[in-house]
C-alpha positions in Angstrom: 34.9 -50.3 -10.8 33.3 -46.9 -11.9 29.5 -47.2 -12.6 29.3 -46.0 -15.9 25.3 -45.3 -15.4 26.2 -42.9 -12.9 28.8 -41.0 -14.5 26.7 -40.5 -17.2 24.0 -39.1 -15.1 26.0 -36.8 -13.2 27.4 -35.4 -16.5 23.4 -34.8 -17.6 23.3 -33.1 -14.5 26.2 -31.2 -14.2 25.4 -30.0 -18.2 21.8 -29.3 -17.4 23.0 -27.0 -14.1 25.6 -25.7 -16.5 23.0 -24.3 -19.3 20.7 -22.9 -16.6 23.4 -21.1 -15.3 24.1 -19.5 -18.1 20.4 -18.4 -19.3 20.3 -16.8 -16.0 23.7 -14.8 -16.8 22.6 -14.0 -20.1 19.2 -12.5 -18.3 21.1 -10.9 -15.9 22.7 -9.2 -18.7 19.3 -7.9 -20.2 18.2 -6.9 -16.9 21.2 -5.0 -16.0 21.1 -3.5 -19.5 17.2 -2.2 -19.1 17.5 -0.8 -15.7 20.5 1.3 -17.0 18.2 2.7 -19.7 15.2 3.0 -17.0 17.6 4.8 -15.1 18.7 6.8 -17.8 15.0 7.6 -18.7 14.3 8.6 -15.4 17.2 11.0 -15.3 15.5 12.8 -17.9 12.4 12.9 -16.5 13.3 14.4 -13.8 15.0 17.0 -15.5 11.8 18.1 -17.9 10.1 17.8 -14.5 12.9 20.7 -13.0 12.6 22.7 -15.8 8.8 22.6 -16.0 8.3 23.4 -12.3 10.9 26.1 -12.7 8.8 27.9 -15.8 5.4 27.4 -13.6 6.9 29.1 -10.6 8.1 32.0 -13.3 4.9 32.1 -14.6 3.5 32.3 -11.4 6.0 34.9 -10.3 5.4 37.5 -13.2 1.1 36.8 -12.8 1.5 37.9 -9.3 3.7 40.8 -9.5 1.3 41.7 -13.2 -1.8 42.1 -11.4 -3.0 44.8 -9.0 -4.2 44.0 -5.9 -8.1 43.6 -5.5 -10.0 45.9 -4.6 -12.9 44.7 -1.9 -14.9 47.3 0.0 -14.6 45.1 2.9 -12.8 46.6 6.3 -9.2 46.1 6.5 -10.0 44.6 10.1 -12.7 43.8 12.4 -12.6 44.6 15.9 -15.6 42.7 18.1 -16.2 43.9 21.6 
C-alpha cells in the first residue's frame, strides 16, 4: 500500500525543486540580458576610446611638425679624450 505521507512529501519536494529551478532560469535570463548590454556598452567604449586616441596622435602629429626645432647653444656632440 502506497504511503500517502510520503507521496505528499515528495510532491512538496519535487514542487519546491521545481520553483527554484525556475527563479534561477528566470535570472539567468536577466543576466544573460545585462551582459549583452555590458557588452554592448563596452563596444562603444572602445570605439570613443579609438577615435579619441586617433585625434590625440593627430594632434600630436600637426604640434610636432608646427613647431621649429629648438634652438640650444649647446655642441651638437661631445668628444672626451
Amino acid at each position: 500500500m502506497v504511503d500517502v505521507d510520503s507521496v505528499l512529501l515528495s510532491v512538496q519536494e519535487r514542487d519546491k525543486w521545481r520553483r527554484r529551478m525556475e527563479l534561477l532560469e528566470r535570472s539567468l535570463g536577466e543576466v544573460r540580458v545585462q551582459r549583452r548590454r555590458l557588452e554592448s556598452r563596452l563596444r562603444r567604449i572602445k570605439k570613443d576610446l579609438a577615435r579619441f586616441r586617433l585625434t590625440a596622435d593627430a594632434v600630436l602629429d600637426l604640434r610636432r611638425t608646427a613647431l621649429p626645432p629648438e634652438v640650444t647653444h649647446a655642441p651638437r656632440s661631445v668628444h672626451i679624450r
